[in-house]
C-alpha positions in Angstrom: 11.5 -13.1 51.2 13.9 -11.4 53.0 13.3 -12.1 57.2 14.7 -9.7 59.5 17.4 -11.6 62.3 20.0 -10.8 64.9 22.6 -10.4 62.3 21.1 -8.4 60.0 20.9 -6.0 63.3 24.3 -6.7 63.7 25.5 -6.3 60.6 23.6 -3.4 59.0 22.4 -0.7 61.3 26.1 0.3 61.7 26.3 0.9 58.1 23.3 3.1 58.0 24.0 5.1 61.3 28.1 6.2 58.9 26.1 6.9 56.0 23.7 9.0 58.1 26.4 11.0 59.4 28.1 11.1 56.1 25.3 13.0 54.4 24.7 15.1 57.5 28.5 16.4 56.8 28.4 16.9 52.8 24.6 18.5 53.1 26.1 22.0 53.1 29.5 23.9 53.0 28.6 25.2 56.4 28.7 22.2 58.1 32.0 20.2 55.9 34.0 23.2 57.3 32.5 23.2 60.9 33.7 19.2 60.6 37.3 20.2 58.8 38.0 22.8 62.0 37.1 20.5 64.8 38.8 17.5 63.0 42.4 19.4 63.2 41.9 20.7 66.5 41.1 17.0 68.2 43.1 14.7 65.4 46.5 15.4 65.0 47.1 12.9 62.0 44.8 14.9 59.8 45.4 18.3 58.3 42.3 20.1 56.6 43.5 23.7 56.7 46.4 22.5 54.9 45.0 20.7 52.3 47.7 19.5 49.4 47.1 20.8 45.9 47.7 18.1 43.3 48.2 19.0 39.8 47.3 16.8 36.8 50.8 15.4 36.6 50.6 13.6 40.0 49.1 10.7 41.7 46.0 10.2 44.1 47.2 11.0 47.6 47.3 7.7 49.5 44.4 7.7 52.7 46.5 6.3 56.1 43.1 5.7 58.0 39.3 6.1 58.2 39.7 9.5 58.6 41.5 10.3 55.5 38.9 7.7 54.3 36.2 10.3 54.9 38.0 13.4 53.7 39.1 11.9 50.3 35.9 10.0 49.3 33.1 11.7 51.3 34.4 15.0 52.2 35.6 15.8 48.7 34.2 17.3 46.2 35.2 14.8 43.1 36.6 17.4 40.4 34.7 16.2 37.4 31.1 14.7 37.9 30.5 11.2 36.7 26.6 10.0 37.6 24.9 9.1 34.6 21.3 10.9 35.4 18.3 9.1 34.0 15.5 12.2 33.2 13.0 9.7 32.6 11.6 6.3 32.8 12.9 5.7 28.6 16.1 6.6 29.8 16.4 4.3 32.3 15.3 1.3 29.8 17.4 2.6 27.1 20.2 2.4 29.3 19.4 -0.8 30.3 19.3 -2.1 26.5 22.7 -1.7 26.1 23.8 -3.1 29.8 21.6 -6.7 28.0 23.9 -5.5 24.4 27.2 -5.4 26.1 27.0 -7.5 29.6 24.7 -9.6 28.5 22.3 -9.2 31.9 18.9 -7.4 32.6 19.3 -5.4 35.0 15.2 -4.1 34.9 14.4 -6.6 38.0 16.6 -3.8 40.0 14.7 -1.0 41.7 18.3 0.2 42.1 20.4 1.2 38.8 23.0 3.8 39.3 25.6 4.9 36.4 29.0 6.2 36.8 31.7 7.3 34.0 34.0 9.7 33.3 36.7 9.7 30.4 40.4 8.9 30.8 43.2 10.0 28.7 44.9 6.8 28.0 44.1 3.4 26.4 41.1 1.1 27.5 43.9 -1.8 27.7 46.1 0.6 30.1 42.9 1.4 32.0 41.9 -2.0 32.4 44.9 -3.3 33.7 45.3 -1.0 36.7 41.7 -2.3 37.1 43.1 -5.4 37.7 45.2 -4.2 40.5 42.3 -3.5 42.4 43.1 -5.1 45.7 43.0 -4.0 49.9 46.0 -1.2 48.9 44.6 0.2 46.4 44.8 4.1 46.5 41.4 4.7 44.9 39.5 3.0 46.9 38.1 3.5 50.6 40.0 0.4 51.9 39.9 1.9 55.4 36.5 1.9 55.4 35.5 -0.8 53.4 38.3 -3.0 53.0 38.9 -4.9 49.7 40.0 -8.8 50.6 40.5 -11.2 47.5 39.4 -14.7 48.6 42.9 -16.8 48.1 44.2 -13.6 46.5 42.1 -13.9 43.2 40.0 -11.3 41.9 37.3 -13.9 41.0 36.4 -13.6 44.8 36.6 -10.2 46.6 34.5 -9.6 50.2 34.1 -6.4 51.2 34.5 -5.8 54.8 33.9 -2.7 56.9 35.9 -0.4 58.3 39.0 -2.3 57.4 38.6 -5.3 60.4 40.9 -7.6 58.8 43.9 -5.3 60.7 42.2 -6.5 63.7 44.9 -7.4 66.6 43.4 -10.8 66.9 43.5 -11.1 63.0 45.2 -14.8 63.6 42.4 -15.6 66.4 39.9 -14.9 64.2 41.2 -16.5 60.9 41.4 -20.0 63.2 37.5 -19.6 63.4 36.8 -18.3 59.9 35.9 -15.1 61.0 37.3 -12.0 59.0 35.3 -9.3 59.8 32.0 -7.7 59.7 31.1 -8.3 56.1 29.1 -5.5 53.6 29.1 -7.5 50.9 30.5 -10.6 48.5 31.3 -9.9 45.0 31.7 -13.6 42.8 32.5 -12.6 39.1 30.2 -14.0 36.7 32.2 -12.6 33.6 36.0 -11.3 33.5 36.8 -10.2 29.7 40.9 -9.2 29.2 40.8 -9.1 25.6 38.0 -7.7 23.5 35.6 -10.2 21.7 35.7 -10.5 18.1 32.2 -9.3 17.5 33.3 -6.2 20.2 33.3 -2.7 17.7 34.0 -1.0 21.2 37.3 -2.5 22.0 35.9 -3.3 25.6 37.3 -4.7 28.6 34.9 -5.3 32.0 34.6 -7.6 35.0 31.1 -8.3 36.1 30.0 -9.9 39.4 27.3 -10.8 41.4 26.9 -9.3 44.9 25.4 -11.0 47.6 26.3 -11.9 51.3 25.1 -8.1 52.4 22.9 -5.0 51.5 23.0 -5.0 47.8 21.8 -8.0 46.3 22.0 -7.4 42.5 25.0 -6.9 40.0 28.2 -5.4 40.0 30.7 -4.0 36.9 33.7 -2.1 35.8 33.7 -1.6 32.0 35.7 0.5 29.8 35.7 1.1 26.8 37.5 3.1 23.4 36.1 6.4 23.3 33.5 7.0 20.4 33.4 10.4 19.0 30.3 10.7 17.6 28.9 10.9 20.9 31.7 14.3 21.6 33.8 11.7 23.7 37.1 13.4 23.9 39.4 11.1 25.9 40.9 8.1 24.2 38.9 6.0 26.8 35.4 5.9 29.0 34.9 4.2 32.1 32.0 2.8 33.6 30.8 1.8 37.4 27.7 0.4 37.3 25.5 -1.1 39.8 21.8 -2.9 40.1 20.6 -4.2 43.0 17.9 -4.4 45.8 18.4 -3.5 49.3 19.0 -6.6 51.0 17.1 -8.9 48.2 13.4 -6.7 48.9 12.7 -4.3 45.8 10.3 -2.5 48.4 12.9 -1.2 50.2 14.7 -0.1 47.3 11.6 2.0 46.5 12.0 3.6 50.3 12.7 7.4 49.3 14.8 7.4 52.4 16.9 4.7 51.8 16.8 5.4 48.6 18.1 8.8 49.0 20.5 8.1 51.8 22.3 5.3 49.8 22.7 7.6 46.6 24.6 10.8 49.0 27.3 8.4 50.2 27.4 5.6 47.1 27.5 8.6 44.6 30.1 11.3 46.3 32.2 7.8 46.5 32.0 6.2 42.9 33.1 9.6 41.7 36.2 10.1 44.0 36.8 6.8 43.2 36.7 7.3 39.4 38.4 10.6 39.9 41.1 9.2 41.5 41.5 6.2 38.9 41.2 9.0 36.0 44.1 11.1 37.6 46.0 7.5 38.7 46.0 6.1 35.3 46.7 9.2 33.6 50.2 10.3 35.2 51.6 6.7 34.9 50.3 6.5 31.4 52.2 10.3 30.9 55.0 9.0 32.7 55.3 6.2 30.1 55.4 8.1 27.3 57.8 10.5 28.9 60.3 7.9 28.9 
């Protein structure tokens, strides 16, 4: 049983005061625009009424700061959407049959099971090793806000810290007393598969790890896969972000409608700019390739 302390205070109310704020902003057009004008009037290093136009043969815009943080992967609108929606409670259990088929855990004991996955046109290999590159510079992932750190630069070992504190000014203070920042979570990889199993029809690649050390005390994975078409999949590959947890170890919180709802607005406007971004990432290097 979880008990409440000083540095779960310390540690966790910030969190929930940014994501607060974060669904206030993306509740309604009205108020994403009201944000956009002020923002360019008061912050010169962001421009919202001037917003680049990418096409499909470009990469993700890098984000310089928190700010751009916010506007790429909360502000956003992700151009394809990717949550899985469960319409029932025997939807929910079947997905959770093939999570045991293909991860090999049971992800039921988690009041928390949220489903991401979008299709990329290029090979699962190719798609799972830009996975691999997933590191604090990535450009598909919110690193200003929730900075990735690979423990002696291995991806068996990532912490997650907030709001990017590892760029602290007393970075080599802090390091001399093992402190790197205010941590949201540790991620220790239970299963990292490269190369497709034998008994693997899919031709599937994942990483799956564990989270602990902050809010979500449960499972984490990346998992792509070949494309199958009798299920009308049109790209040559599908990519997956799943995640089962409970708020802080306690399944009762997880059954909190608030929390419950306040975590899905930020987590779910995020996984899909992140997948977005990978989509559109792996897709104009993979182009680029075969353009020679």
């Amino acid at each position: 049983m979880y008990e409440k302390s000083a540095k779960f205070e310390e540690y966790c109310l910030p969190v929930h005061y940014f994501s607060a704020i974060v669904s206030i902003l993306t509740y309604s057009d009205k108020y994403l625009e009201q944000f956009c004008l002020i923002s360019n009037k008061t912050i010169g290093t962001l421009n919202f009424s001037k917003k680049k136009k990418h096409g499909d043969n470009s990469p993700p815009s890098r984000s310089e700061n928190i700010f751009t943080d916010t506007r790429y992967f909360l502000l956003h609108k992700p151009r394809k959407p990717t949550l899985v929606r469960f319409h029932s409670d025997a939807e929910r259990h079947n997905y959770s049959q093939r999570i045991i088929q293909r991860l090999g855990i049971d992800v039921n004991k988690y009041a928390i099971l949220n489903i991401h996955k979008i299709g990329i046109d290029a090979p699962a290999s190719y798609v799972f090793e830009d996975l691999l590159q997933w590191n604090g510079d990535s450009t598909c992932w919110p690193n200003h806000i929730a900075k990735v750190f690979r423990v002696k630069g291995r991806l068996e070992n990532i912490k997650i810290f907030l709001f990017g504190y590892l760029k602290n000014p007393l970075k080599s203070l802090l390091h001399k007393y093992n402190y790197l920042g205010v941590t949201l979570f540790d991620l220790t990889a239970m299963k990292i598969v490269r190369v497709p199993e034998k008994s693997d029809v899919d031709n599937a690649r994942y990483f799956l790890y564990r989270c602990s050390g902050g809010y979500p005390i449960g499972v984490f994975s990346m998992y792509v896969r070949s494309s199958i078409g009798a299920q009308q999949e049109k790209e040559q590959s599908q990519l997956f972000m799943i995640v089962g947890f409970n708020f802080y170890g306690r399944e009762s919180w997880s059954h909190k409608s608030w929390i419950n709802s306040l975590w899905e607005s930020v987590h779910d406007r995020v996984s899909a700019n992140t997948l977005n971004r990978v989509k559109q990432l792996c897709e104009w290097r993979f182009q680029d390739i075969q353009a020679g």
